[in-house]
N, C-alpha and C positions, 0 to 999 in steps of 0.2 A: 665112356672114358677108359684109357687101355691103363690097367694095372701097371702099377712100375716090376719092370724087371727084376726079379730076383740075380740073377745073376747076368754083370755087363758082359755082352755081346764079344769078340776080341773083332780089332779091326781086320779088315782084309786083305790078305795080303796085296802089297803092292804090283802092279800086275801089269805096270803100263809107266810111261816113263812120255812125259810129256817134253816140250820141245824146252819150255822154261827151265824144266829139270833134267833135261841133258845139257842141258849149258851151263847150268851150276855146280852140274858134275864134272864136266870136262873141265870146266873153269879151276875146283878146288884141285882136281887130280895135279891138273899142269903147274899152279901155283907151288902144290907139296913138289913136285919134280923139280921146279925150280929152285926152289928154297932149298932144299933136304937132301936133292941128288939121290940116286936110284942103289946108293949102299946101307943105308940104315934110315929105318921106320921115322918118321916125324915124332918128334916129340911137341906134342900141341899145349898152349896154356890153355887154363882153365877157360877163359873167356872164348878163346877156339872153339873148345869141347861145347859149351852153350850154344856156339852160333851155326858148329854140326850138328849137334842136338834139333836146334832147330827146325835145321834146313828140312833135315829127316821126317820130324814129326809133320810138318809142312809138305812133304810129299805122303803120308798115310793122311793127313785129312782131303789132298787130292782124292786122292781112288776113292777114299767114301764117298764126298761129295758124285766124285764120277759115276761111282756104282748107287749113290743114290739119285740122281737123274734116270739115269738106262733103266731105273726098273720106274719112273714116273712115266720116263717115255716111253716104256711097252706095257705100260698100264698091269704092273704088277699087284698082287692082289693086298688089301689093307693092313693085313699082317706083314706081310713081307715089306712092305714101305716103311709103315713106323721101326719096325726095327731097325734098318738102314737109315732112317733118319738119327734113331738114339746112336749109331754108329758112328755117325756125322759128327753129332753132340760130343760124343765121347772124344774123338780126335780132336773138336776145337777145344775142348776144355784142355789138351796137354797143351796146346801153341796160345793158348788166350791170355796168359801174363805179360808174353814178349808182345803178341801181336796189339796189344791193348796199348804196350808202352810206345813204339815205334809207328805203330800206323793204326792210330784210335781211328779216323773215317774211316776205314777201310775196316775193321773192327765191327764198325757198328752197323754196315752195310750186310756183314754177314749175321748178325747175332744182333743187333736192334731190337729194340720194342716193338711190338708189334702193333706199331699207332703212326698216325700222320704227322710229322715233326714240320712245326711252323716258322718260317724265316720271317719273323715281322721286320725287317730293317726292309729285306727286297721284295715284300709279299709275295713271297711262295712259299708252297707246302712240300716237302718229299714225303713221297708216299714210301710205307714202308717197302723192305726187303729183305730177305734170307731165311735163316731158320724158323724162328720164328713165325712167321708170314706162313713156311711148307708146313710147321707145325698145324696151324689153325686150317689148313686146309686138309689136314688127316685125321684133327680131331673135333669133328668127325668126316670119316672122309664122303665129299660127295661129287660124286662123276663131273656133274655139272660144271664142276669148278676145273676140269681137267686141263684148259687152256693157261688160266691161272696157273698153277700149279709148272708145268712145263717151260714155261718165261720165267718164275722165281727161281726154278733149278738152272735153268740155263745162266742165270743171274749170279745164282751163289759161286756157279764152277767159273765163271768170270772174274768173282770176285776175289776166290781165294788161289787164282790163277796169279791176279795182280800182286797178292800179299808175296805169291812163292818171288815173284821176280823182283822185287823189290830187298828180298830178307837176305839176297845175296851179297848188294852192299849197305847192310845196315850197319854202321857205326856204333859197335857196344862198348860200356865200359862198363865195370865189374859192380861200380855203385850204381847204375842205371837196372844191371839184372838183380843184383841185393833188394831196391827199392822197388822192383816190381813185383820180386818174392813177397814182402812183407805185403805190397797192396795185392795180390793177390787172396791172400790169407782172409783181408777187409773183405775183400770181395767174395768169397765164400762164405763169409759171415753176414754179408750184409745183402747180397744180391741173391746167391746159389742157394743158402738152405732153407730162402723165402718163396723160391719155388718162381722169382721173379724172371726168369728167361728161359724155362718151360710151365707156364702158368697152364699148360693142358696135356699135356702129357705125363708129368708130375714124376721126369727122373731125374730131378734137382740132386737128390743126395747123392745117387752114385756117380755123377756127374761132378760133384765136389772132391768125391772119392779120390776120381780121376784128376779133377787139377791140382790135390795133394800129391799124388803118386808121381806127378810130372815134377813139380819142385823139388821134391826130394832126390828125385835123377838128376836132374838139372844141381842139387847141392852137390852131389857126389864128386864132381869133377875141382871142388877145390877140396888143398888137404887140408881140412880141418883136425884130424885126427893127430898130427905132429904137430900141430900148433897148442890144441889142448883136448886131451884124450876125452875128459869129463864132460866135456861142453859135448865132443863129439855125440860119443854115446847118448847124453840128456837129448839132444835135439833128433836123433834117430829113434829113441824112443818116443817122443812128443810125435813126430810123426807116425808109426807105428797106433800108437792110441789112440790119434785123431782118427787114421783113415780105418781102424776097425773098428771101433762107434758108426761109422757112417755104412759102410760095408753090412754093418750087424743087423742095420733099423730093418725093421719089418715092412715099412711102407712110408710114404712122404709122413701121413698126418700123425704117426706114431713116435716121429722119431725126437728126443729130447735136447732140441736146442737149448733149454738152458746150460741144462750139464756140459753139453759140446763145446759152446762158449766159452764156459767158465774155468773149464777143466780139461780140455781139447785147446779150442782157437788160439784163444788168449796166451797162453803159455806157450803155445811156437811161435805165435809172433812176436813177443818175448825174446827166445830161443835165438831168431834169425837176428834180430839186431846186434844179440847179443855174438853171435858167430861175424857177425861184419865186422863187430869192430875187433874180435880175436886175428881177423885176418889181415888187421890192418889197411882196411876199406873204409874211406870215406863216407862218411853219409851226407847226405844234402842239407843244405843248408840256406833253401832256396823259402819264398815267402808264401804260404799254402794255406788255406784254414784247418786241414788235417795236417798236422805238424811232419814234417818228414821222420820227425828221430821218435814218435810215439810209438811206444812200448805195444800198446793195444788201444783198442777205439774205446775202453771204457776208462782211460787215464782222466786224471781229473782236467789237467792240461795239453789234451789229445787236440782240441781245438780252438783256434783265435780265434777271440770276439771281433779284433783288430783289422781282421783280414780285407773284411769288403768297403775298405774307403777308396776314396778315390785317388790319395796321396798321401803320401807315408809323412808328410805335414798334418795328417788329418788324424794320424793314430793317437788315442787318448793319453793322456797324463794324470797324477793325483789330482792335480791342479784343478784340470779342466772336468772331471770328474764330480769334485766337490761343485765346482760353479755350475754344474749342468744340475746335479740333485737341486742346487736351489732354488734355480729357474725353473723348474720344473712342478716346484710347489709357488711358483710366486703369480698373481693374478695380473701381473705387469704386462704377462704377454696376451691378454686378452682384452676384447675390443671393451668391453664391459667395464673393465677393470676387477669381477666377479666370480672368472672359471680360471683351473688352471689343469696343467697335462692330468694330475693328480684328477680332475673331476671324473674323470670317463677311465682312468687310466689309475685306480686304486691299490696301492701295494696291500692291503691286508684281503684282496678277492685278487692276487697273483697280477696285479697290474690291470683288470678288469672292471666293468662296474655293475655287474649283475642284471641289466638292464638288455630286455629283448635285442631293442637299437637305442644308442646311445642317445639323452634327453641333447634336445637342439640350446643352441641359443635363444633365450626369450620363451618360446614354446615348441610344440612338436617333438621332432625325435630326427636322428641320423638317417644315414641312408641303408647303413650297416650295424650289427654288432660290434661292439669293441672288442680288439683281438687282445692276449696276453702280451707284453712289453717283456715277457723273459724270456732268453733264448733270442729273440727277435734279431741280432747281431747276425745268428749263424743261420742264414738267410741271403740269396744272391737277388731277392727282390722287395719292396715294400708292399703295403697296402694289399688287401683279399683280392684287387684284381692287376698285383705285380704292376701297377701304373711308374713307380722309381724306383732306381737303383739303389741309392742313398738313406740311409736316415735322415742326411741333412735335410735334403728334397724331403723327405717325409712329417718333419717338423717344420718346415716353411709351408708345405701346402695344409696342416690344422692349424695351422696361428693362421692361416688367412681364408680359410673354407670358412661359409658365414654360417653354419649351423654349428658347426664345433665350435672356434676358437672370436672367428669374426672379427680379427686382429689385424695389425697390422707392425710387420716386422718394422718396418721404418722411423713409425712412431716409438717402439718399442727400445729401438735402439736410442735413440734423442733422449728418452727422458731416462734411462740406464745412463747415459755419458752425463746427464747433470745431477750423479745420484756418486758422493765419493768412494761409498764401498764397494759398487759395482764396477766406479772407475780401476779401484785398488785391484781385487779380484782378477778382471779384464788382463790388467799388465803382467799381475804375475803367471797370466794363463797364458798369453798370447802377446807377440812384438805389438800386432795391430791395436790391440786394443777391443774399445766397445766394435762391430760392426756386423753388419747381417749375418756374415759368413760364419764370424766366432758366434755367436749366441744361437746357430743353429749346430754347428761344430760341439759345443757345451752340452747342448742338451741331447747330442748324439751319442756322446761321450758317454753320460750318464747312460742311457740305454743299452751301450754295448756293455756296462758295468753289470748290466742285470744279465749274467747270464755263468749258470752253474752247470754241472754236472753230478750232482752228489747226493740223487734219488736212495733208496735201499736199494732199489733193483740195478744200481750199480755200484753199490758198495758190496753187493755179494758178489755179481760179475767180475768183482777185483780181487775175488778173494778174501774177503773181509770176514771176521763173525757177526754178518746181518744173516737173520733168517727171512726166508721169506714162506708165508704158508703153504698148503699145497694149492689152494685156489689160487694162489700169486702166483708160482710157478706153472700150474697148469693155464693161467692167461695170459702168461708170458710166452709158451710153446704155441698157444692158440694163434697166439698176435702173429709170430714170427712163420705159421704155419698153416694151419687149416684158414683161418679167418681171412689169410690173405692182406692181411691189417700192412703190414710192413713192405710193400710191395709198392704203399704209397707215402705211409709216415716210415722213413727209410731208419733203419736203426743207424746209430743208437741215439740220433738227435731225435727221432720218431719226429720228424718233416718232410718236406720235399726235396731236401738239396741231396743229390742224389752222391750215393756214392759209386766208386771209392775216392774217387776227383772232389767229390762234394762244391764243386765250382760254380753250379746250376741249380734252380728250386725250381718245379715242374707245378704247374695246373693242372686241373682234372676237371671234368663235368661230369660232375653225382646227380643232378637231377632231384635236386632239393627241393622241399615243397613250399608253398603258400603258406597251409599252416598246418599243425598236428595230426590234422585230418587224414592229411595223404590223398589228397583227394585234385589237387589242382598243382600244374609247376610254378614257382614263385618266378616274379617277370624281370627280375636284375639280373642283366645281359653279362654282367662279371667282364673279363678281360675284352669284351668284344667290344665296347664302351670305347676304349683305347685304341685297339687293334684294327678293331672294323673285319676283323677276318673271320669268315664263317665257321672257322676251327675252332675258335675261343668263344661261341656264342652259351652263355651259363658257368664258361670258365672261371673257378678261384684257387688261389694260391692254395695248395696244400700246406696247412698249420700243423704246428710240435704239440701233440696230445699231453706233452709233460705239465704237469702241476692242472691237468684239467678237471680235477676233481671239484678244482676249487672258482673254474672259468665257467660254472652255467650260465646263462642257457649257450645252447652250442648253433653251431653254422652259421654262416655269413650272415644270417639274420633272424639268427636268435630263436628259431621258429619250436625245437627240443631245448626241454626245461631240464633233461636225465641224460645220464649218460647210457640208460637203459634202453629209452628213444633211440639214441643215434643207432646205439649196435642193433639195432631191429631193423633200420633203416638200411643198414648195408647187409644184412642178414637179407633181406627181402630184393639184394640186386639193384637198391637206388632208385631210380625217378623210372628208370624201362621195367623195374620189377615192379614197380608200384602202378605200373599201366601207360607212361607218359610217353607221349613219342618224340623221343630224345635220340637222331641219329646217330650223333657225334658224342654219345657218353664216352668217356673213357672208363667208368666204374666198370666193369663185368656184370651183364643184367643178370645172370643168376641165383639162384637162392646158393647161400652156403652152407646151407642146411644144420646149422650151429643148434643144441638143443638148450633148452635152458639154462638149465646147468652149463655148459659151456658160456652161454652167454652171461652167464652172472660171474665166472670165472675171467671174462674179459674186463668186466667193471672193477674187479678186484686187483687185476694186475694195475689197470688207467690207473686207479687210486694209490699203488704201491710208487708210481714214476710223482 
């Protein structure tokens, strides 16, 4: 694995002038002649200066891209490629905030994950493409792969061929680049210093470096300075500080994302909002589960619980909140008249019931573990194998699954409409009344009500006087770092939904066992059940590690009784490290070579969330 560069590379010069960018050129020139007339200089708005900024930077990630082909295509030697790669890297990290805002497919076509992305509506899969993709085939490079290799470059210079001709007439507005600064920020917090889109070359930090140092050019062009000198200065300094912490670290696994966070991130993206509205910019106001006007992603109201209904009739109230907690404990809605969500779904075990796989109706057991009920809101899917979208859906299908609830809403609702207090309740929650809809509406309600943000390890994130130990904080650098932890439980929800969109909750196939043994892979097919698609065969939804201290035993089925289990099991590279022939893992089969001590570090941070 190639050590991370000491010191970034500078790009190349531009050396070649492609036909897309002789047209953007002659284009801008002819427009200023027109506009300006050929007696005095253009005087450009700010929003201009961004969208020349752009264009610019958009031609230096050409020529790298270019100069990183020409030396795939004359089989130049392993050094020489990765570094033209980290070249590459370097120039998208400057255009990655616009190009993310403006043209995300085309975004993700260069800079993707480097995994198979599944269309279950029209069953297809796209195979991956771009950095990423050149990445894993240089670390480590093998000849063999060289045809590979030459289609993905020829690919990427395609790709960021389309982004140049496209950015010429991109429509900006000044709250559109405001709001992509600030998710920018997210995204070196949340993607970049987790090492999460060079997961093998490991020069995430200076690559952060770099998309700090692009924002701050990109601010320069409005005048902040005569609007208010103080602000100015404060946010040039906040930058300043971020990007040499990052500049300073010695190496990926050394570098101190707590303190960056805390004391870096947070406080420029602070900073930036606060410069928006000094300049009299807009901010959005549009309906997001990362709130457009959040200060930083460790705000206590950074995220709606709200977010993922289906209709904005479906967002909670006191009302319907109160009538869900009751339902919720009441054995009405069970076939029995005996179980309630409460059985399997315990608030003093964090919503849990301690139970490997949750005890059936009558006899036996579930199919699964029971998952935590908190957080569960800030989630774009239900159920370990993402089967609904909804909570509602997700409380309609255990009121009538016959090992859980073995219920039936129908009944359920008839005998609530001959019950006056349920009747009372009802009206004042809802015009309709008693009926399927509100009673699973209610108890959706309630669930989205469960959902906090107010760990210690974000009370110090914010600044607070929480301490946290050194074991805390050293498992909290681990998580977001060496462990690779955060790359799947995405900060700071530590789940799936990815950010800085946070609009999607992603599966994984870890290759979990049968049982403690390690010894056999457990035989529940997870998402494939649903999908039928051979991508999602052992697929489960990526769950929020928060309050897990208190959620034993862990995995979809219960199989680790410790949280000292689990981290051994992904220490050991998952089901392919543990021997299992598991093609389609998405875990990384290798060891992460965590020592004990680290790994007792990462139990202490889980236990601090």
């Amino acid at each position: 694995m190639l050590a991370q560069p000491t010191v970034p590379m500078p790009v190349p010069r531009l050396t070649r002038l492609s036909p897309w960018w002789l047209i953007c050129a002659v284009s801008a020139v002819g427009l200023m002649l027109g506009v300006y007339g050929l007696s005095k200089p253009p005087v450009l708005t700010p929003l201009q200066q961004v969208h020349q900024q752009y264009v610019a930077d958009l031609a230096r990630l050409d020529s790298a891209v270019q100069q990183l082909k020409q030396g795939i295509d004359s089989r130049q030697s392993e050094a020489t490629l990765r570094q033209r790669l980290f070249t590459a890297r370097l120039a998208w990290k400057r255009v990655e905030f616009l190009a993310e805002l403006y043209n995300p497919e085309t975004a993700k076509s260069i800079n993707g994950a480097n995994l198979p992305e599944v269309d279950e509506v029209d069953k297809k899969v796209e195979q991956p493409e771009g950095l990423q993709v050149i990445e894993a085939g240089l670390f480590p490079h093998d000849p063999a792969n060289q045809a590979e290799l030459v289609q993905q470059a020829a690919m990427l210079v395609s790709n960021v061929g389309r982004l140049g001709k496209v950015a010429a007439t991109n429509e900006m507005t000044d709250s559109h680049v405001f709001d992509a600064m600030r998710l920018d920020v997210f995204r070196v917090i949340s993607l970049g210093i987790t090492g999460f889109d060079a997961p093998l070359a490991h020069t995430s930090i200076p690559e952060a470096a770099e998309a700090l140092e692009s924002l701050r050019r990109h601010l320069t062009f409005y005048d902040l300075r005569n609007r208010d000198e103080a602000l100015s200065l404060q946010l040039d300094r906040a930058f300043t500080d971020a990007i040499a912490q990052l500049r300073q670290s010695p190496d990926f696994n050394q570098f101190d994302r707590l303190t960056f966070i805390a004391k870096r991130a947070n406080p420029l993206s602070s900073l930036l909002l606060d410069a928006q509205q000094s300049l009299d910019i807009p901010v959005f106001r549009e309906n997001r589960l990362l709130s457009p006007s959040a200060r930083t992603l460790n705000d206590p109201d950074a995220f709606d619980p709200a977010y993922f209904v289906s209709s904005t009739d479906d967002r909670p109230t006191t009302e319907r909140v109160e009538l869900g907690k009751l339902l919720f404990f009441d054995p009405v809605l069970s076939g029995n008249g005996q179980r309630t969500c409460a059985t399997c779904h315990q608030p003093d075990r964090a919503f849990t019931d301690g139970e490997t796989k949750s005890l059936a109706v009558g006899s036996g057991s579930a199919a699964r573990n029971a998952p935590t009920l908190l957080n569960a809101a800030l989630q774009a899917s239900q159920f370990m194998d993402s089967r609904v979208v909804y909570l509602e859906d997700q409380a309609g299908d255990v009121i009538a699954n016959k090992t859980e609830m073995h219920g039936s809403l129908t009944t359920a609702v008839q005998t609530m409409q001959q019950q006056a207090h349920y009747r009372q309740l009802f009206a004042k929650a809802y015009s309709a009344g008693v009926t399927e809809q509100t009673v699973k509406n209610a108890l959706a309600s309630y669930v989205r009500s469960l959902s906090e943000m107010d760990s210690r390890v974000d009370k110090h994130l914010r600044g607070q006087a929480v301490a946290l130990t050194p074991a805390e904080q050293q498992g909290f650098n681990l998580f977001m770092g060496k462990g690779q932890c955060a790359t799947c439980h995405f900060f700071p929800l530590f789940n799936g939904t990815v950010p800085p969109a946070y609009a999607k909750t992603e599966s994984e196939v870890l290759g979990t066992p049968a049982t403690a043994a390690n010894k056999t892979l457990d035989t529940d097919l997870g998402r494939f059940r649903t999908t039928d698609m051979a991508e999602h065969r052992y697929a489960f939804k990526t769950p929020t590690v928060r309050h897990s201290a208190r959620t034993a035993p862990y995995m979809h089925n219960g199989v680790y009784r410790t949280l000292e289990e689990v981290i051994d099991f992904y220490n050991r590279g998952g089901g392919q490290g543990l021997g299992f022939n598991l093609p389609n893992q998405t875990l990384p089969p290798y060891s992460l070579h965590l020592t004990r001590s680290e790994q007792a570090a990462l139990v202490a941070f889980l236990k601090a969330l």
